[in-house]
N, C-alpha and C positions, 0 to 999 in steps of 0.2 A: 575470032580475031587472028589475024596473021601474026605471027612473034619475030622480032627484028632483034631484038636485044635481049631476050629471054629467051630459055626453053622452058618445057613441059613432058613432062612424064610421068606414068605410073606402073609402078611395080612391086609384085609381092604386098598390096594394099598401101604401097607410100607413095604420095606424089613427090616428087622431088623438081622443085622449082631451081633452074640455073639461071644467074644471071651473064648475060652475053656479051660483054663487048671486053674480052680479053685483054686486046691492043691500047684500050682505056686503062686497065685492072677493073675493067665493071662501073666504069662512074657514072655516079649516076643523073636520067637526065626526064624530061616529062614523060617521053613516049618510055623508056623501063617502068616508072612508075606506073603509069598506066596500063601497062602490060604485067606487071607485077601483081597487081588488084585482081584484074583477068583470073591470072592463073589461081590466085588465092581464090578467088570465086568458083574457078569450075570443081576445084579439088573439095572445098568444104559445103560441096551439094552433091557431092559425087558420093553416093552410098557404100559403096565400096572403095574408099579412102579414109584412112584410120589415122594415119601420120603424116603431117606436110615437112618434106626439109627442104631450107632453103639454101645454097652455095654461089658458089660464083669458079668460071671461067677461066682457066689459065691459073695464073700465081696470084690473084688478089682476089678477097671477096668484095672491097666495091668501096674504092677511095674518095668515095665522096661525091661532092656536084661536080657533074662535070664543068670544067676551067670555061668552056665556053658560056656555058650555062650561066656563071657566075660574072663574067664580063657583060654576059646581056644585060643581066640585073643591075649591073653599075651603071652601065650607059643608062638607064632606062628609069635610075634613082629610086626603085624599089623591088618587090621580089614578083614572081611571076610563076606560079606552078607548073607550068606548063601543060597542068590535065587538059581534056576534054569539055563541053560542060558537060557530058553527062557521064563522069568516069565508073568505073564498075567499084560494086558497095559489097566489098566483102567481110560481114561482120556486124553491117550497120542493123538497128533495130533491135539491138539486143537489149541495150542500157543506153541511151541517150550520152549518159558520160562519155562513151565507144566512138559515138559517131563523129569522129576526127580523123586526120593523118596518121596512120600509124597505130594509133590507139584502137581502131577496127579489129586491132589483131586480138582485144581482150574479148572482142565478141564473138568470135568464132569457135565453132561448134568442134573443131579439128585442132590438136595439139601440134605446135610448128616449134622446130626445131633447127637451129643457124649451124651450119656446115662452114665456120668461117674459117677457110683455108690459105688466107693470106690477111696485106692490109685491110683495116676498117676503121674510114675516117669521120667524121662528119656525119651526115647523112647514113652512111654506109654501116657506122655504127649505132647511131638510133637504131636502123633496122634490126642489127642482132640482139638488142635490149630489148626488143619488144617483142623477141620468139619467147617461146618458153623455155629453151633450154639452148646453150652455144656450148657448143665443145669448139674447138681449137686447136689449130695446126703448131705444132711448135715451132717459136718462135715468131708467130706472125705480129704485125704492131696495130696496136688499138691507141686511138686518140679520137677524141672528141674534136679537135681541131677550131670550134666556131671564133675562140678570144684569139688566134689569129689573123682574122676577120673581122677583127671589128663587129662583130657577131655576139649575139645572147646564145645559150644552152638551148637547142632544134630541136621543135617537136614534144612537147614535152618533156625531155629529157633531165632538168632542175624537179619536175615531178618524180620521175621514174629511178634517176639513178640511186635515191638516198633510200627508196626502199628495197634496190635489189641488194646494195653494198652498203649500207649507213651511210649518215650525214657529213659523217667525218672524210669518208675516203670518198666519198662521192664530191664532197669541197674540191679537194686535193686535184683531183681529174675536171673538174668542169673550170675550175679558177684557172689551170694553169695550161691546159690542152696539152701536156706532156703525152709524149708517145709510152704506153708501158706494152712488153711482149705480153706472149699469151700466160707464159711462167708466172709473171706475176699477177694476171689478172685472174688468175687461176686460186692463187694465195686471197686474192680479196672476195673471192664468188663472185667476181664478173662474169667470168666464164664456168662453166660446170666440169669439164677435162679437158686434155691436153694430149693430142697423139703426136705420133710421128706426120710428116706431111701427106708420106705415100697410106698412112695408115687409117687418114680423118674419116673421109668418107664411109671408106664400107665399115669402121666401125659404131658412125654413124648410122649406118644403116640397119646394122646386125641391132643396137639399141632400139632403132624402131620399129622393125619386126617384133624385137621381144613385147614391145610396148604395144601393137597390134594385134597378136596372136593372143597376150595374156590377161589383157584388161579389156573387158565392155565399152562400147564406145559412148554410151553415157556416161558412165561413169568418166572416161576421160574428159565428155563436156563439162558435165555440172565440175566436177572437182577445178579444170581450168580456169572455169569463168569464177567458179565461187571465190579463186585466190582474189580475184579482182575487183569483185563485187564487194568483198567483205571491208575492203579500203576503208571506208569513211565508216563505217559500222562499228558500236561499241562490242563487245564481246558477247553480250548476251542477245544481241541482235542478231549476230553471226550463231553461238548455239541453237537459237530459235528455228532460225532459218533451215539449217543443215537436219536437226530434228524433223522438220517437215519434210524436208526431201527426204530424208532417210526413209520415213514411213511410205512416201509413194516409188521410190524405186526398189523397195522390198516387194513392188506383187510386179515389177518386172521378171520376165521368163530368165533373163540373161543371170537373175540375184540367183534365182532356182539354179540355174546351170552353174554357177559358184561354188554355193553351197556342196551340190553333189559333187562337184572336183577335190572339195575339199575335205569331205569323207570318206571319198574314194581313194585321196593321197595320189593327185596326179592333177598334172595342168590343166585347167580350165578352157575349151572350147565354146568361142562367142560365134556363134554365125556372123 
């Protein structure tokens, strides 16, 4: 696929997804999304990709629908994806639950990681709820934005937010679409850290190294998905479960190569 609004990279085993249209702050629009899917697709088949981070362009990470986008839809009296039909499924088939917007992200086999180095409105912040882990430029502003739209909580996000941050603060931010900095959303586990601007990135990056280099790349699947699969699961459904796994990825080689690191008193080597 040619990329118009996104890049693609990989380095040191992490793809690092940007989104492209700067002059926007990244807003977002069908061809990004579609190009978005893409890149999440070729990185979590890619055998030698361990960590996906995803950023954005300039000074925002990705303010939302783009304004034009959003006028089409009024004119036109309803909403319009603008995908493909047949857009790229990165994620899909895992769990049926997955196979949605955004929610693809719980099926993927690859840990993603939100580089959010400016705004994240709308849209743009669904997106960084549904990585597994955001760190945060300081001071950048997050709002959900939809209740000034005349808009419901996007994308599942009335699902998502109350189990990354409880019910309570998750009200607070979907009721009222307040903008909060990264400072605070940092205080609520919205976000996981908070850097300096010049400093997000590469310490983003240096975390996903460490996360590359020091954990099994199953083990970073199964443990990702299981956070998500275990949802609706009572507790001993969830032990059950993890019990089984546990027994089949003990005669994996990579459990072997653990072990011996850790008898050895020295970091672990995964091929």
């Amino acid at each position: 696929m040619e990329l118009k609004v996104t890049t693609y990279d990989v380095r040191d085993r992490i793809a690092v997804i940007t989104l492209n249209r700067p002059d926007r702050l990244n807003a977002w629009t069908g061809r990004m999304h579609t190009e978005y899917r893409w890149c999440l697709e070729q990185a979590d088949s890619d055998d030698g990709v361990r960590v996906i981070v995803v950023t954005g362009a300039g000074r925002g990470f990705c303010a939302g629908a783009d304004s034009t986008a959003l006028e089409g839809h009024a004119a036109r009296g309803g909403y319009d994806d603008g995908l493909p039909a047949e857009p790229p499924r990165p994620g899909f088939g895992t769990d049926e639950r997955f196979d949605a917007d955004f929610a693809y992200h719980f099926g993927l086999a690859t840990p993603v990681i939100a580089a959010v180095n400016g705004p994240a409105a709308g849209v743009g912040l669904v997106l960084a709820c549904y990585c597994d882990l955001r760190f945060a430029a300081a001071g950048a502003k997050l709002t959900t934005a939809h209740g000034r739209l005349n808009l419901p909580a996007e994308y599942g996000l009335s699902w998502l937010l109350p189990r990354l941050i409880g019910a309570g603060r998750a009200m607070d931010l979907l009721l009222t679409s307040r903008v909060v900095l990264a400072e605070e959303a940092l205080g609520m586990g919205r976000v996981n850290r908070v850097e300096p601007a010049d400093r997000l990135l590469p310490a983003t990056l240096e975390f996903a190294r460490e996360l590359a280099s020091g954990v099994s790349r199953r083990s970073l699947t199964e443990t990702g998905r299981g956070v998500w699969i275990d949802q609706p699961r009572d507790v001993r459904a969830s032990v059950e479960a993890a019990q089984d796994l546990l027994g089949r990825m003990m005669a994996d080689d990579d459990y072997r190569r653990g072990v011996r690191a850790l008898v050895e008193k020295r970091p672990p080597e995964f091929p």
